[in-house]
Short mmCIF file of the C-alpha atoms (twelve columns), coordinates in Angstrom:
data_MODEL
# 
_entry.id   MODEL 
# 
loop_
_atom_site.group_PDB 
_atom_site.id 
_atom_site.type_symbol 
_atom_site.label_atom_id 
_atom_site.label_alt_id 
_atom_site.label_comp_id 
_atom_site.label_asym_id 
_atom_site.label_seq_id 
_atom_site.Cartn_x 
_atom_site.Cartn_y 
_atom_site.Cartn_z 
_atom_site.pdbx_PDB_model_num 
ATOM 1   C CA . UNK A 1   -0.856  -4.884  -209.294 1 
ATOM 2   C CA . UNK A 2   1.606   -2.596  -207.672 1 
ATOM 3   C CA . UNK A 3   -0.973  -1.257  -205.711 1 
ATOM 4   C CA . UNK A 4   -2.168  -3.873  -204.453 1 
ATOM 5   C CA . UNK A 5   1.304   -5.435  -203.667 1 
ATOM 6   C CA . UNK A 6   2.082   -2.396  -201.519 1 
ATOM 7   C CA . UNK A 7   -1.053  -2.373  -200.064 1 
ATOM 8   C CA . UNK A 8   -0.289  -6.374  -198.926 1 
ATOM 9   C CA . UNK A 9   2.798   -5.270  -197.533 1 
ATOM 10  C CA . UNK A 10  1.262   -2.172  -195.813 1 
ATOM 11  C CA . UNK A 11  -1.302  -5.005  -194.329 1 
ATOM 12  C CA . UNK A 12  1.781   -6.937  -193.467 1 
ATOM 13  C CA . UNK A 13  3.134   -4.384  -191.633 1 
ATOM 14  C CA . UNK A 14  -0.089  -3.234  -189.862 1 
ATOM 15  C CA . UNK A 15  0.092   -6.742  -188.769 1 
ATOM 16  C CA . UNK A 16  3.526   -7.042  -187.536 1 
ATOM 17  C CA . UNK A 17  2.654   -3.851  -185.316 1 
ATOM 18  C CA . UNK A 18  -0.444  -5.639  -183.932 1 
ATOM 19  C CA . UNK A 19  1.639   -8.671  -182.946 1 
ATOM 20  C CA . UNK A 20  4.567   -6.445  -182.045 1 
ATOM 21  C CA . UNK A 21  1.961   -4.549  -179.578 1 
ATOM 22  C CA . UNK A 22  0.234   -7.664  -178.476 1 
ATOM 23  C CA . UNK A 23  3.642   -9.298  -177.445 1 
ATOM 24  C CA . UNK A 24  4.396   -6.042  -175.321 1 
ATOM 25  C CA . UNK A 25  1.065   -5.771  -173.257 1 
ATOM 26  C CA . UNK A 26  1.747   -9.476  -173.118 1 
ATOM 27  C CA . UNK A 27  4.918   -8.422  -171.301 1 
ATOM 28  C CA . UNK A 28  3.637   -5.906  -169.205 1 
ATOM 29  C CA . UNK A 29  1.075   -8.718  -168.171 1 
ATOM 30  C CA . UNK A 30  3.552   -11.059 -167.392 1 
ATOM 31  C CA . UNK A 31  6.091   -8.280  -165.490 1 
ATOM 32  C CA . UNK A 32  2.706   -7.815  -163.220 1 
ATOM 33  C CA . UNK A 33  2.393   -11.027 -162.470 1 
ATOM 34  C CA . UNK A 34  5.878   -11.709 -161.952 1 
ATOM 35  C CA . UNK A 35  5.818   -8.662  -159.712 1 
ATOM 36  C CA . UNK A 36  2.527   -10.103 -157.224 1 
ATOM 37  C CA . UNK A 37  3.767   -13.167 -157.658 1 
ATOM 38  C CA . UNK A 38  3.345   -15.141 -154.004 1 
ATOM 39  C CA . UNK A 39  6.411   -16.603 -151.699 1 
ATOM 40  C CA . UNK A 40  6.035   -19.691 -149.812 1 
ATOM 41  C CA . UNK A 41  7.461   -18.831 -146.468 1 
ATOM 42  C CA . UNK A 42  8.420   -20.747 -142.807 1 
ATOM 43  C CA . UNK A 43  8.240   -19.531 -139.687 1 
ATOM 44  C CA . UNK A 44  11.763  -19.571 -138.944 1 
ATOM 45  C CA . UNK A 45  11.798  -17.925 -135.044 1 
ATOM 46  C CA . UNK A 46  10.348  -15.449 -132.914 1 
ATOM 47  C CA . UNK A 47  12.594  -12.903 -131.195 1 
ATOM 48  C CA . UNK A 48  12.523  -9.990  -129.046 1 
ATOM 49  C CA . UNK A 49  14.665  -7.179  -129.135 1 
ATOM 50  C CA . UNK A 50  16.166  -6.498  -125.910 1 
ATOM 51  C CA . UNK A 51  16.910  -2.531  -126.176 1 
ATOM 52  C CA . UNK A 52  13.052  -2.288  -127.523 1 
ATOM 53  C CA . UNK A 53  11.249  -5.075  -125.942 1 
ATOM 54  C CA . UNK A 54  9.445   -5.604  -129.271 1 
ATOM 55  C CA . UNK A 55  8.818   -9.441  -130.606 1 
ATOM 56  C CA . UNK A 56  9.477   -10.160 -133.924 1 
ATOM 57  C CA . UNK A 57  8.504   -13.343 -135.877 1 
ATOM 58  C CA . UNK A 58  10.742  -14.167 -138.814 1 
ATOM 59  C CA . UNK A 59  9.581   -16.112 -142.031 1 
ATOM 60  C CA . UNK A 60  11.841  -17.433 -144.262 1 
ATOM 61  C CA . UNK A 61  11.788  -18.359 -147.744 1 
ATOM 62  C CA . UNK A 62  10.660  -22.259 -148.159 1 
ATOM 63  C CA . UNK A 63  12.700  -22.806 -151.559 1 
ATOM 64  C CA . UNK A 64  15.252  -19.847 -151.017 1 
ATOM 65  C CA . UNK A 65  17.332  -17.383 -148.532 1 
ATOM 66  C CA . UNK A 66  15.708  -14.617 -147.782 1 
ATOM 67  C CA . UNK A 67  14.195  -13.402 -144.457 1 
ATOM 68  C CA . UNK A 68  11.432  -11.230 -143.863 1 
ATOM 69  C CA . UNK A 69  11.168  -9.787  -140.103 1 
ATOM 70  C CA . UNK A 70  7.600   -8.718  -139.134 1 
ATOM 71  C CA . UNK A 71  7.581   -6.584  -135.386 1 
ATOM 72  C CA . UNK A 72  4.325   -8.022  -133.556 1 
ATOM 73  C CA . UNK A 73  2.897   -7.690  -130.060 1 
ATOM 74  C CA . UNK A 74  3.610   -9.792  -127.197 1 
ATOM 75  C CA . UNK A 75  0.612   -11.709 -126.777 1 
ATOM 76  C CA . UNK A 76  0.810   -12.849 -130.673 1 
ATOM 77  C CA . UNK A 77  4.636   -13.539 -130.312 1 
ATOM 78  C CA . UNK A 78  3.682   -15.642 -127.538 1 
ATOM 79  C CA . UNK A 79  0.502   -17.549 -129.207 1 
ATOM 80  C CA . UNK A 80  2.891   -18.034 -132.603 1 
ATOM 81  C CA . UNK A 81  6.055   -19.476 -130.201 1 
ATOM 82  C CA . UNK A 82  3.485   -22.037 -128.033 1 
ATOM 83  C CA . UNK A 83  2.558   -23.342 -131.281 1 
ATOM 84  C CA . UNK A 84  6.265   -23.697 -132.034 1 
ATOM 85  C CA . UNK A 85  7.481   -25.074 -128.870 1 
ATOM 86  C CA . UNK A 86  4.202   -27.660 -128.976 1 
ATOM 87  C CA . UNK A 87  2.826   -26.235 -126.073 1 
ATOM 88  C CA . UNK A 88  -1.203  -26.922 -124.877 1 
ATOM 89  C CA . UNK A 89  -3.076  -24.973 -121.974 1 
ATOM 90  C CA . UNK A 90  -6.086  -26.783 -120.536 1 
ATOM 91  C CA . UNK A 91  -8.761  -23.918 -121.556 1 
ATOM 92  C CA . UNK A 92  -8.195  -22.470 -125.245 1 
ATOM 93  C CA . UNK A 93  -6.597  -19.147 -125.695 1 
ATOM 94  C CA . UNK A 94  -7.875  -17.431 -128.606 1 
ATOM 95  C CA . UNK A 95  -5.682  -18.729 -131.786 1 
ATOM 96  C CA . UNK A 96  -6.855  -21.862 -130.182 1 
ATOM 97  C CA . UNK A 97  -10.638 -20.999 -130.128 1 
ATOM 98  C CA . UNK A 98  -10.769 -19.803 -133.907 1 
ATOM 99  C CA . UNK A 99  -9.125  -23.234 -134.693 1 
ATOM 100 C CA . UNK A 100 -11.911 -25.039 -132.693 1 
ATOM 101 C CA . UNK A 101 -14.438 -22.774 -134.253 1 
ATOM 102 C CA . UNK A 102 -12.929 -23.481 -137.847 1 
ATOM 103 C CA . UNK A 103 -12.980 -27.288 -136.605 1 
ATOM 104 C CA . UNK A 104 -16.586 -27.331 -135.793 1 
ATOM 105 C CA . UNK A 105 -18.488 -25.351 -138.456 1 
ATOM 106 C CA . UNK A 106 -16.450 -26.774 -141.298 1 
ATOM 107 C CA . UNK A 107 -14.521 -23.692 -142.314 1 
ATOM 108 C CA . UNK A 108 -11.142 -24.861 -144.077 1 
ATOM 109 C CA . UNK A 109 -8.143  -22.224 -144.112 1 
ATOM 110 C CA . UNK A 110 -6.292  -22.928 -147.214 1 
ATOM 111 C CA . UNK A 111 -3.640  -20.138 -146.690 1 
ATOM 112 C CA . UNK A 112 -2.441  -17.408 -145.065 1 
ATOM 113 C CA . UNK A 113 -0.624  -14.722 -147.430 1 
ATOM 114 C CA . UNK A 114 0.959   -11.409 -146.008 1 
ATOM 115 C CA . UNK A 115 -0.202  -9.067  -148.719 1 
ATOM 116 C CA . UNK A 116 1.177   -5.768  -148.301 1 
ATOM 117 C CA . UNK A 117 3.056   -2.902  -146.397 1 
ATOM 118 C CA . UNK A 118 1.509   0.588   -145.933 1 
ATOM 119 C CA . UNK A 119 2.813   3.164   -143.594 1 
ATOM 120 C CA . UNK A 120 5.031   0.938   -141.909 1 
ATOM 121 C CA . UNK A 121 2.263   -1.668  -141.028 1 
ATOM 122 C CA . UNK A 122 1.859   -5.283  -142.714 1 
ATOM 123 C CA . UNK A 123 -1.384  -6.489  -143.671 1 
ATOM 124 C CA . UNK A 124 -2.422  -10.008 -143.848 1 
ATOM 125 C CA . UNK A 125 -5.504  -12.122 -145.367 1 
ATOM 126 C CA . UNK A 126 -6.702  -15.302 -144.839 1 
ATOM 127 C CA . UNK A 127 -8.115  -17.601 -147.780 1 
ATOM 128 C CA . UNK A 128 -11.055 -19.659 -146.498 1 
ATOM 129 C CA . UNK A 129 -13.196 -21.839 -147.950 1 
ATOM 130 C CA . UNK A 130 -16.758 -23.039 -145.880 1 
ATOM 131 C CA . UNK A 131 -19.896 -24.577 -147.713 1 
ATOM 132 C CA . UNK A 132 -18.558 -24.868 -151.165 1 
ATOM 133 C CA . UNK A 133 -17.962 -20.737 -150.620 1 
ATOM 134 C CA . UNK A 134 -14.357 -18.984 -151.023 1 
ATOM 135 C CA . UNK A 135 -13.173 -15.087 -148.524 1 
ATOM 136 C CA . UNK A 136 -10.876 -13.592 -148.543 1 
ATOM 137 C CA . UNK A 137 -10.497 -11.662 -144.618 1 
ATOM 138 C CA . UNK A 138 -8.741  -9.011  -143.977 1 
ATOM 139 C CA . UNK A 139 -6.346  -9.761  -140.757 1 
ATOM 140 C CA . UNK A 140 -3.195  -8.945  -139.134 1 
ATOM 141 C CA . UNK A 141 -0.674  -11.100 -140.082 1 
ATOM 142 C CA . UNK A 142 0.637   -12.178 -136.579 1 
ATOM 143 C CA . UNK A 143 -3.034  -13.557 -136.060 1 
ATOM 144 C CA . UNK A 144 -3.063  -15.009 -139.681 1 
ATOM 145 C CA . UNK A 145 0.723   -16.709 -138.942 1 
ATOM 146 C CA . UNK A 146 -1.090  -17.846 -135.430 1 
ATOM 147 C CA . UNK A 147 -3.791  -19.372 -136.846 1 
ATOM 148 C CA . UNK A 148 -2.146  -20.639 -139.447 1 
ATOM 149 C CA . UNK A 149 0.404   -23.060 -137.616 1 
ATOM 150 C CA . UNK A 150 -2.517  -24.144 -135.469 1 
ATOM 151 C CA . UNK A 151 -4.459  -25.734 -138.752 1 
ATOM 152 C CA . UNK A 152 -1.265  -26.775 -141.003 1 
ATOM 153 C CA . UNK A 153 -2.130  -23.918 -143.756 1 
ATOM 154 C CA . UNK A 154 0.669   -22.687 -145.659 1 
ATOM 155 C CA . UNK A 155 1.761   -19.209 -145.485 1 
ATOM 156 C CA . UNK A 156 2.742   -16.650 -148.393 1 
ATOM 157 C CA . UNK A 157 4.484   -13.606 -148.756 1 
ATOM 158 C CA . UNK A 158 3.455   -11.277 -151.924 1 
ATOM 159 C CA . UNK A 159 6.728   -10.265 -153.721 1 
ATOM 160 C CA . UNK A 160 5.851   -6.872  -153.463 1 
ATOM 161 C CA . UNK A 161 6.221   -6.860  -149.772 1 
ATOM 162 C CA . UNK A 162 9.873   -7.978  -150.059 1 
ATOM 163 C CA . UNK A 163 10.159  -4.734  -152.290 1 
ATOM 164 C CA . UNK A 164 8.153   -2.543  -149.733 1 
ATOM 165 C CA . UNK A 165 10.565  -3.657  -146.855 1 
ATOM 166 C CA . UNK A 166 14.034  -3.123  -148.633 1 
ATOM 167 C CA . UNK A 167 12.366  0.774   -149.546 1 
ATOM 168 C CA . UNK A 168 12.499  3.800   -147.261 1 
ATOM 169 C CA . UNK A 169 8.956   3.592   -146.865 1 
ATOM 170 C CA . UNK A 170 9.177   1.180   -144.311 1 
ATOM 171 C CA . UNK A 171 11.232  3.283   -142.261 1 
ATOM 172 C CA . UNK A 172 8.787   6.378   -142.367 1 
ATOM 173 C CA . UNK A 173 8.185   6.966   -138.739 1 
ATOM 174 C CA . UNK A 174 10.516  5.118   -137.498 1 
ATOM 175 C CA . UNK A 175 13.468  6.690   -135.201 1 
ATOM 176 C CA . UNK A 176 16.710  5.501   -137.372 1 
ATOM 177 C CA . UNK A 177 18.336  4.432   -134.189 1 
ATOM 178 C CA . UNK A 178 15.642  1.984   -133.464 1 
ATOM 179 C CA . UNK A 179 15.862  0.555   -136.774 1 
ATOM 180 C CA . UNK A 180 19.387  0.229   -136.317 1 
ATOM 181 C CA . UNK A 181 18.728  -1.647  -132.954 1 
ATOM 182 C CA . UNK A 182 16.087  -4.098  -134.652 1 
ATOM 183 C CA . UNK A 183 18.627  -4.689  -137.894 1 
ATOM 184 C CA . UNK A 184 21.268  -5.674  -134.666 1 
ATOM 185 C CA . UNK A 185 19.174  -8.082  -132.708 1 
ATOM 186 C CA . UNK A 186 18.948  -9.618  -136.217 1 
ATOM 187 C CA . UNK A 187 22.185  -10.582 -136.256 1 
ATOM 188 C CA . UNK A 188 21.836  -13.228 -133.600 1 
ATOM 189 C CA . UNK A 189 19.920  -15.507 -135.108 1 
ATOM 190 C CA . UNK A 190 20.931  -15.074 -138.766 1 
ATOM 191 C CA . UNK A 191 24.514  -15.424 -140.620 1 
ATOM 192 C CA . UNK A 192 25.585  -12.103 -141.729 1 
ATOM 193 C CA . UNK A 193 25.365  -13.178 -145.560 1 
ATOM 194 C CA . UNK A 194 21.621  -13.901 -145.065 1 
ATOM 195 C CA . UNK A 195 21.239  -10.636 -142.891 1 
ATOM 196 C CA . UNK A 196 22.512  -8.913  -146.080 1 
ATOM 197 C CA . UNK A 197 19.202  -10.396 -147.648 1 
ATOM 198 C CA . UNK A 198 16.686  -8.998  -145.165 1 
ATOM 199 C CA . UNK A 199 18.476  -6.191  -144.307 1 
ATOM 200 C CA . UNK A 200 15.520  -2.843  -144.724 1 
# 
């Protein structure tokens, strides 16, 4: 009887592990997620720096305070602030043309998310849907931010991304006096509390 008693517990104890190690993998699941876990942004303004000449659009949190500044070229800056400012050519430019091509075949853009930061360089994807079919395409996310506003699709942000941009690695390459320039013209169009928040 002993035996067996002390085997029960044994069992009992075997068990508690299993439960013990099924709560922590459960955890490590859940940090994961919690880690790639996707930020419903704005597009809160497009600026140029006027030492570099480089645009910059800035998205900011929907339900929160943070910023995050993504350095784009001038022909994107300029597609993403028409859309802004409402304004129409007669003849499509090319943000306009994927929107009409979208329109016609029946492809649906259901978001936009900016994904990740390698090497100083932000990728993008779009999340389409077209004959009962979901893709995922690759894309620069000036393009994807573009295209977005033109259809009404929301835009994300993985939460890795806001980790990437506060870390050094975003500044590999990068001449520290030119970051210091773009973390200035910043300061014009955000409070210097909120700057605090975006700050690389």
């Amino acid at each position: 009887m002993k035996e067996k008693k002390e085997e029960k517990e044994l069992k009992g104890t075997e068990r508690e592990k299993d439960i013990k190690g099924k709560d922590i993998k459960e955890g490590d699941q859940e940090s994961k997620k919690s880690k790639s876990s996707k930020i419903k942004m704005v597009v809160a303004t497009v600026v140029v720096d006027n030492i570099t000449q480089t645009p910059a659009v800035v998205l900011k949190e929907e339900n929160g305070e943070r910023f995050l500044p993504i350095w784009i070229g001038i022909n994107e800056a300029n597609s993403i602030m028409m859309e802004l400012e409402s304004i129409k050519f007669e003849r499509p430019l090319t943000h306009d043309l994927i929107k009409n091509i979208f329109s016609s075949i029946g492809i649906k853009l259901k978001k936009i998310e900016v994904s990740d930061l390698k090497h100083s360089t932000y990728y993008a994807t779009l999340y389409i849907e077209h004959n009962g079919k979901e893709y995922e395409i690759d894309s620069r996310p000036s393009d994807a931010i573009a295209i977005a506003l033109r259809v009404g699709a929301d835009i994300y942000v993985d939460e890795i991304v806001f980790d990437k941009t506060r870390s050094s690695e975003f500044l590999k390459g990068i001449p520290s006096q030119v970051a210091k320039e773009k973390e200035d013209v910043l300061l014009d169009i955000v409070s210097e509390e909120d700057f605090g928040k975006l700050k690389m």
